[in-house]
Backbone as a ProteinNet text record, in pm:
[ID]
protein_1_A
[PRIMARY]
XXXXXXXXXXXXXXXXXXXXXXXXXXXXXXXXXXXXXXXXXXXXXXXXXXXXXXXXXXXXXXXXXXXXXXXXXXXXXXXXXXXXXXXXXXXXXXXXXXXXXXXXXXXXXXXXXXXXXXXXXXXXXXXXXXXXXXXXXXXXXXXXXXXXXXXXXXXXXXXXXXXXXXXXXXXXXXXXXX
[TERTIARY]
10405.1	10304.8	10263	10178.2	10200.6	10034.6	9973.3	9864.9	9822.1	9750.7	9677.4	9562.1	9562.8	9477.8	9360.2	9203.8	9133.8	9099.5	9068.7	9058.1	8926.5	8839.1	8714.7	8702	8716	8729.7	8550.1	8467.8	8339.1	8299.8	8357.4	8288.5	8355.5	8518.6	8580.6	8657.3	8601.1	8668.4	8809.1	8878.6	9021.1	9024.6	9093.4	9126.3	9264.9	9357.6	9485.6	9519	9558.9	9625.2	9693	9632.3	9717	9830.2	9882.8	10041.6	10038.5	10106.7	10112.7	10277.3	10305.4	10411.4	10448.7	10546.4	10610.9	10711	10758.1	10860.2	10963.4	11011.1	11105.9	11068.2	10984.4	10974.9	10839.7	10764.4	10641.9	10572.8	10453.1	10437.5	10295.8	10238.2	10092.8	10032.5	9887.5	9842.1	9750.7	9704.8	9602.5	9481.9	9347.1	9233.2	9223.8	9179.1	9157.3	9096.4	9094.1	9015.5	8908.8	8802.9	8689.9	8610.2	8676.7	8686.6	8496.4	8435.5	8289.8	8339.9	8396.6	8386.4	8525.6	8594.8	8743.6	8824.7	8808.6	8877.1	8970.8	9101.8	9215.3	9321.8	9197	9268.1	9370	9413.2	9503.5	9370.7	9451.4	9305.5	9371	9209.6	9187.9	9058.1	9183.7	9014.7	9068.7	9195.2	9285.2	9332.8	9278.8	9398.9	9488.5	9380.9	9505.6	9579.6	9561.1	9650	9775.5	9734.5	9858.2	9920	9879.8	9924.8	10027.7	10011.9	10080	10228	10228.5	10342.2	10408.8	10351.6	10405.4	10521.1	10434.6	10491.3	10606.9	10575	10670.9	10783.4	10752.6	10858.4	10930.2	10892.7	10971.7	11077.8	11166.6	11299.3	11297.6	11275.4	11302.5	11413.9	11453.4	11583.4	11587.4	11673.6	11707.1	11802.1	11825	11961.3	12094.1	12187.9	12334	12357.7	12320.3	12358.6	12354.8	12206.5	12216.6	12229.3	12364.1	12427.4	12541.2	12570.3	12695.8	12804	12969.1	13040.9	13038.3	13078.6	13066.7	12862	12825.8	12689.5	12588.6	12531.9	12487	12346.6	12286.4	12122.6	12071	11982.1	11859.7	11730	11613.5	11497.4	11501.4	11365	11392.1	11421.5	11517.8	11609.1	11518.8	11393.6	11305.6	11282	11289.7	11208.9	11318.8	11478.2	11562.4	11504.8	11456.6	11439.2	11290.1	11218.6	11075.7	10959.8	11016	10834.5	10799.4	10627	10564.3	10550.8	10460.8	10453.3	10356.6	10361.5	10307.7	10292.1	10411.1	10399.9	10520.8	10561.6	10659.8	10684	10802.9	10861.9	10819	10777.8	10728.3	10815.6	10781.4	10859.3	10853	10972.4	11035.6	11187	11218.7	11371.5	11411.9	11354.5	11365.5	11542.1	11525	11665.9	11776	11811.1	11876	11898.1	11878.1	11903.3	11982	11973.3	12036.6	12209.9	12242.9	12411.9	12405.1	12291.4	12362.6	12293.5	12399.6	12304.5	12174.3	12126.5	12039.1	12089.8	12052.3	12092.6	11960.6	12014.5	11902.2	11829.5	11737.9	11670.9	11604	11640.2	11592.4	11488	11363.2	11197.1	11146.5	11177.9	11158	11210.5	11325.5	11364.2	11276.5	11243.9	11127.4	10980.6	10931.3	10808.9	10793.8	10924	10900.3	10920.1	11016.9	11056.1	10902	10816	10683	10578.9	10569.5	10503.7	10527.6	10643.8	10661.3	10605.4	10661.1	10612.2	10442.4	10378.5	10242.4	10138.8	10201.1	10155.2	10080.3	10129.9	10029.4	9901.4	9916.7	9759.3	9653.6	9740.5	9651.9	9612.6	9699.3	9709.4	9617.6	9599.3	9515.7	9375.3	9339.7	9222	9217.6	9289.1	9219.5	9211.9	9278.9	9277.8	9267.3	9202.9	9207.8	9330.5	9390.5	9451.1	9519.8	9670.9	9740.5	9787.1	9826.2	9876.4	10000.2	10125.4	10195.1	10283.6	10322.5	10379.3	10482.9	10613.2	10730	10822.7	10819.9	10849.5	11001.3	11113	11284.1	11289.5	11310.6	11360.6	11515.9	11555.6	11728.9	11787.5	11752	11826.3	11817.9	11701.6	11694.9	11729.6	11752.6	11804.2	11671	11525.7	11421.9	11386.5	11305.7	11230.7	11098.8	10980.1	10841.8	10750.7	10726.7	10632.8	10497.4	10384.9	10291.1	10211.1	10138.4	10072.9	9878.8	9877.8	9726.6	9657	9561	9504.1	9391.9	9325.6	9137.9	9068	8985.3	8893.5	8827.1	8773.7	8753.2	8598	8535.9	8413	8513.3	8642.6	8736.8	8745.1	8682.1	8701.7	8829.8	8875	9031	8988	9039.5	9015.9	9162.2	9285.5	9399.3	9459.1	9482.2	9608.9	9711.1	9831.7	9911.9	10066.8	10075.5	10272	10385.1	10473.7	10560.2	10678.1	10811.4	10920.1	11023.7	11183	11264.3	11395.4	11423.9	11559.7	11661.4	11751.1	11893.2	11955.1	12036.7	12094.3	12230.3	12326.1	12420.3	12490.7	12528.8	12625.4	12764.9	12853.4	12995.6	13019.3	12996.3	13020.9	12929.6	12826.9	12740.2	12625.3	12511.6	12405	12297	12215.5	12102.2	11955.5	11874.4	11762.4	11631.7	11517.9	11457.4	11303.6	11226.8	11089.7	10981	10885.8	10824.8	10693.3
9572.8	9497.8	9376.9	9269.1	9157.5	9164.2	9135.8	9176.9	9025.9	8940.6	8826.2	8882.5	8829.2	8818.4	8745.5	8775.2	8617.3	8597	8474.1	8438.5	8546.6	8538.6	8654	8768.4	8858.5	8972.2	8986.3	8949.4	8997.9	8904.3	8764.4	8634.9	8635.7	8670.5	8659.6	8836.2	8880.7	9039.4	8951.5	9095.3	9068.8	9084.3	9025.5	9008.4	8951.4	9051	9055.8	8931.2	8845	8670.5	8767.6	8725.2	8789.1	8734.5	8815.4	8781.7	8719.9	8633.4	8580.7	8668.5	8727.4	8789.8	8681.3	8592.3	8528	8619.5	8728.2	8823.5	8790.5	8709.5	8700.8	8697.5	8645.8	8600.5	8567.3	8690.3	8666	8590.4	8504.4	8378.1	8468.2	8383.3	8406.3	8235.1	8272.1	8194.7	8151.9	8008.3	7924.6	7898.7	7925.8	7877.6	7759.4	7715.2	7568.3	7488.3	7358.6	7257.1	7288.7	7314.4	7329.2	7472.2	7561.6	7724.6	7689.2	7788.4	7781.1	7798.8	7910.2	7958	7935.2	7904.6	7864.9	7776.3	7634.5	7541.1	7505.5	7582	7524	7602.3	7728	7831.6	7945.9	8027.4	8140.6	8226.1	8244.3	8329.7	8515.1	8547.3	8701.8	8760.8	8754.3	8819.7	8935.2	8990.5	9113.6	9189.5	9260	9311.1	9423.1	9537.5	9615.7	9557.3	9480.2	9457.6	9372.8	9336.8	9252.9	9409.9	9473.1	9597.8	9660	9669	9723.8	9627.2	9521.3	9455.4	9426.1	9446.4	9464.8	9612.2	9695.9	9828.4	9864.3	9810.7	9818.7	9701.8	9569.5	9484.5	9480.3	9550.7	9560.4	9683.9	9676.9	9750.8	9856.1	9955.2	10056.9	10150.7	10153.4	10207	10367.7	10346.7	10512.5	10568.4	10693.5	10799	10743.8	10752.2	10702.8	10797	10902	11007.2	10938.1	10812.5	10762	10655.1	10663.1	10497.4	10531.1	10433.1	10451.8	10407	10400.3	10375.3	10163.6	10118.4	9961.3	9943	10004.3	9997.9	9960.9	9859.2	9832.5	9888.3	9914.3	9999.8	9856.2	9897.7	9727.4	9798.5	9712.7	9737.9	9701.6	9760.4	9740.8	9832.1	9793.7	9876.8	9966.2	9953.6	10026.2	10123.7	10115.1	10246.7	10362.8	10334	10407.3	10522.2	10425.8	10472.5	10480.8	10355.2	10360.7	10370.8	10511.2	10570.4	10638.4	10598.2	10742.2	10827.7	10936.4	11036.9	11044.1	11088	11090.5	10961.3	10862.5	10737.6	10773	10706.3	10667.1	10527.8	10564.2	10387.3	10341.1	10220.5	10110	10081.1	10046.7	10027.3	10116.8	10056.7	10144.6	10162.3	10273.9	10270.7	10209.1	10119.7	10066	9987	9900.5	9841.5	9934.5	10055	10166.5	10157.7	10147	10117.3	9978.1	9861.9	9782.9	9822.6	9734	9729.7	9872.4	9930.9	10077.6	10060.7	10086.5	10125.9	10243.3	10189.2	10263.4	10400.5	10532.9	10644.6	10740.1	10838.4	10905.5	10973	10955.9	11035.9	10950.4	10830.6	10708.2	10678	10751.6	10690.8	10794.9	10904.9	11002.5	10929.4	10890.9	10869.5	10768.7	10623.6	10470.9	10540.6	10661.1	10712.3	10800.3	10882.3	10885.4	10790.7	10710.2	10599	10525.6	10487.6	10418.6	10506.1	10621.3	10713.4	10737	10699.4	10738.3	10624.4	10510.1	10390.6	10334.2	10420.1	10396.6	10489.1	10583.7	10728.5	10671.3	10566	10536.9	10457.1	10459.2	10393.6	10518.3	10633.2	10775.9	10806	10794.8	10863.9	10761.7	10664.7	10590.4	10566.2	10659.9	10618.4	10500.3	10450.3	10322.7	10321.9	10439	10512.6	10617.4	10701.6	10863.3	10962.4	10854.9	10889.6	10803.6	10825.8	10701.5	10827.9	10690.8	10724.4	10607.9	10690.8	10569.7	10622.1	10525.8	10548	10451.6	10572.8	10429.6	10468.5	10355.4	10329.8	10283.4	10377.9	10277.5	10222.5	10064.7	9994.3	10013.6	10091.8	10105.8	9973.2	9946.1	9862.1	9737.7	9675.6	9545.8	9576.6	9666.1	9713.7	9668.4	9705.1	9695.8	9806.9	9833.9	9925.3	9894.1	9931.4	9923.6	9979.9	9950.8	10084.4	10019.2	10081.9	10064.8	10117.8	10103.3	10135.8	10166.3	10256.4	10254.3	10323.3	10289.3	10346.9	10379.9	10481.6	10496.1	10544	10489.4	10527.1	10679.4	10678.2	10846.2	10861.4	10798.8	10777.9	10830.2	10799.7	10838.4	10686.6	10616.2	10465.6	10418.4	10344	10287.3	10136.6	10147.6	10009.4	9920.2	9959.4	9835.2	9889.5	9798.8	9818.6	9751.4	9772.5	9667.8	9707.4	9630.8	9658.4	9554	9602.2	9593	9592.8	9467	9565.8	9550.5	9619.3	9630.4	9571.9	9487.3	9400.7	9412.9	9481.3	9451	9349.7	9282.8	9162.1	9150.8	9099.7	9153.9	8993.7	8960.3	8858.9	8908.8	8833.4	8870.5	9005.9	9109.9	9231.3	9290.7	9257.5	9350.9	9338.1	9476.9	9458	9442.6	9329.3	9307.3	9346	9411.3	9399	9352.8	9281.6	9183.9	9259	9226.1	9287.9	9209.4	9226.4	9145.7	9187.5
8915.8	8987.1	8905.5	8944.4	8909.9	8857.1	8734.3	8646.4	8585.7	8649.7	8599.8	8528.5	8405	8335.9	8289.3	8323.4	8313.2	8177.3	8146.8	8007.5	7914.7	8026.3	8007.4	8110.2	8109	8204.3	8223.8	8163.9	8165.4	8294.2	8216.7	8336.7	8463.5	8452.6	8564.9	8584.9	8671.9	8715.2	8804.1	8800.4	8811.1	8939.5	8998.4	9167.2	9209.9	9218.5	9269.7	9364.4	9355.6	9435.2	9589.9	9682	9794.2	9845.8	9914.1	9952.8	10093.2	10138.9	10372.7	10336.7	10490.2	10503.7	10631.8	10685.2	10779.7	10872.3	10820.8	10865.6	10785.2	10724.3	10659.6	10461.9	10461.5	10321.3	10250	10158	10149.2	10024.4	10030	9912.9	9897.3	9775.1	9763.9	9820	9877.6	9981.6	9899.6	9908.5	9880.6	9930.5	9865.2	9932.5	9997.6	10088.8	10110.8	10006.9	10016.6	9968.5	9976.3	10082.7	10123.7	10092.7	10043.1	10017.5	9935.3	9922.2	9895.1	9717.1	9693.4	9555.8	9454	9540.1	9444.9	9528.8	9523.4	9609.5	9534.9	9624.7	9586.2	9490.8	9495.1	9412.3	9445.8	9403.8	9457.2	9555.3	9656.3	9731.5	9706.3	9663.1	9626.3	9694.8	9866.4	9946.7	10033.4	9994.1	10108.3	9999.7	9909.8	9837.7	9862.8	9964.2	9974.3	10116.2	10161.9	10246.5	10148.6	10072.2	9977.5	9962.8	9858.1	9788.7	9881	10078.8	10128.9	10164.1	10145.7	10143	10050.9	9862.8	9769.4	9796.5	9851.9	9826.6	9967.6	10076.7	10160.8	10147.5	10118.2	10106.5	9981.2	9869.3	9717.7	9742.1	9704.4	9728.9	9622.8	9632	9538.8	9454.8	9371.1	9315.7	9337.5	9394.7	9467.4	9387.3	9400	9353.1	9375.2	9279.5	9287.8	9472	9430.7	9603	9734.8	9737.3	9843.2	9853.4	9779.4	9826.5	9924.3	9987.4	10055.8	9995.4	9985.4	9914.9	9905.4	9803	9810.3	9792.6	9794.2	9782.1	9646.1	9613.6	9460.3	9512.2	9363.7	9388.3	9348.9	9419.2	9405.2	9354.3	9368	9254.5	9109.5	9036.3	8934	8821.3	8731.8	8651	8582.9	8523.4	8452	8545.2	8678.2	8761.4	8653.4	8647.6	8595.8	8484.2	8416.5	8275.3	8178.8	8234.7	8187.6	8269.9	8327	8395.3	8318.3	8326.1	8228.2	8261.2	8211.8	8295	8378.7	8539.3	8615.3	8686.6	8654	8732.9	8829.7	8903.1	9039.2	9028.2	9054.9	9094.7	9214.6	9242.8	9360.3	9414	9559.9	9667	9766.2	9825.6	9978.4	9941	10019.3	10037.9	10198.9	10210.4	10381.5	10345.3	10265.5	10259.1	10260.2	10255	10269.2	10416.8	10522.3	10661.4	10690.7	10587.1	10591.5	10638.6	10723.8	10767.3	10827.7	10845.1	10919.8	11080.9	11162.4	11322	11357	11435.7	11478.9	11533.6	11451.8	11453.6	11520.2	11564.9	11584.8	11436	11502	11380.3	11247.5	11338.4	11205	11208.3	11341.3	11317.6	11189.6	11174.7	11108.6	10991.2	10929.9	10795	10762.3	10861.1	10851.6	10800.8	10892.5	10828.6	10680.6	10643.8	10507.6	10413.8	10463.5	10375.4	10375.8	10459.8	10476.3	10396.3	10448.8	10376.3	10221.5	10167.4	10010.9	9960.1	10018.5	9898.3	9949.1	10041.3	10051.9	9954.3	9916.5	9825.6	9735.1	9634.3	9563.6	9529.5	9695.4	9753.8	9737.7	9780.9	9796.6	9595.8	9570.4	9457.5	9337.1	9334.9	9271.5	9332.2	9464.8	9513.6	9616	9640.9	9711.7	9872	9916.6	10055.7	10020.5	10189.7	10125.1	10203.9	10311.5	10422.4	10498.3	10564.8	10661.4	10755.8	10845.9	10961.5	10966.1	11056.3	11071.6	11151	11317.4	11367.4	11391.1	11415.6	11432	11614.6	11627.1	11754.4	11808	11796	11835.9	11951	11988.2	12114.6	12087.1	12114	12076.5	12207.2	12278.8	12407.7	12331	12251.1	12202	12036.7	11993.9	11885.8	11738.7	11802.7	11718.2	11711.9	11585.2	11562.8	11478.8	11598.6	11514	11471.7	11335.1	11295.4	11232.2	11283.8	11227.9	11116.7	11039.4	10957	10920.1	10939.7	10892.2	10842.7	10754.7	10589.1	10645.1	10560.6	10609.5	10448.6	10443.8	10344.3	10322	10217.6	10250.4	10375.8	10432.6	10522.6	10643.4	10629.8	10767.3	10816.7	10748.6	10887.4	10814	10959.5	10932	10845.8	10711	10650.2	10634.7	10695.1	10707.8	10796.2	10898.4	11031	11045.5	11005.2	11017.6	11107.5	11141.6	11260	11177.3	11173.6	11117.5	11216.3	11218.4	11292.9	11216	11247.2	11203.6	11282.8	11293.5	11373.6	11346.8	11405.9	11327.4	11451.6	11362.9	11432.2	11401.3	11492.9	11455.4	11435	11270.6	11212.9	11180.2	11214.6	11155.2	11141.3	11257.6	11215.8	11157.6	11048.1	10962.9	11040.4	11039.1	11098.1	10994.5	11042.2	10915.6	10976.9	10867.1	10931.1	10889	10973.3	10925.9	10932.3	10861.8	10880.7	10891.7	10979.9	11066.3	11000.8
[MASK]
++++++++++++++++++++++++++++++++++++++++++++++++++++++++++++++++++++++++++++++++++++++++++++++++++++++++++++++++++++++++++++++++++++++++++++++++++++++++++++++++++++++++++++++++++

């Protein structure tokens, strides 16, 4: 995860730079000019909604087992070797569906795959509980799944939809997340 440091932690508490997701490709977003308290600065006003697109859009390094043959593992190499104890590697295994068709049985694999790399929202406190449902349009060849967190009061504090496109280039099917 990405850990800015302020020059004084006393004067300035730490506040995670949030992420814009386009469906294809996600940046960190800028205050306006006009912003009351930081014009012009990295804006730090969504964080766990950042946190959930760190953790669903970062690719996670999986088991040699579930690769398919011709298949390279993506993520990062330390998940391999330098977790501590009682940490987990970040991410999703969503890119694992990449180049494969829509199979049965694939809303079930999208919700654990969603459900694993959301865990350590639970597990550090910052939700107490999700929900997440995924939805196959097999005719338009999408699949959408939503997401949503609740605090421990029970109220829902992030809702977000998500979809999954495969599109079909030169033979391979790709899929895009929305």
């Amino acid at each position: 995860m990405i850990r800015i440091i302020p020059v004084d932690e006393a004067e300035e508490p730490y506040r995670g730079p949030d992420l814009g997701w386009d469906g294809t490709v996600g940046d960190l977003i800028l205050n306006g000019l006009d912003h009351a308290s930081a014009p012009g600065d990295l804006r730090a006003e969504h964080g766990l909604a950042t946190q959930v697109l760190i953790l669903l859009q970062t690719d996670r390094r999986v088991e040699d087992s579930e690769l398919r043959d011709g298949e390279e593992n993506r993520g990062w190499i330390g998940d391999s070797f330098d977790l501590m104890d009682g940490e987990t590697a970040l991410g999703s295994r969503l890119w694992l569906l990449r180049r494969r068709a829509i199979y049965d049985g694939i809303e079930t694999d999208i919700e654990d795959y969603v459900r694993e790399a959301l865990e350590p929202l639970i597990e550090q406190g910052a939700v107490a509980s999700m929900d997440i449902a995924v939805t196959a349009d097999r005719p338009a060849n999408r699949i959408e799944y939503e997401v949503m967190l609740y605090g421990r009061d029970g109220e829902r504090v992030y809702n977000g939809k998500f979809e999954l496109l495969w599109r079909q280039v030169n033979g391979v099917v790709h899929p895009l997340a929305r």
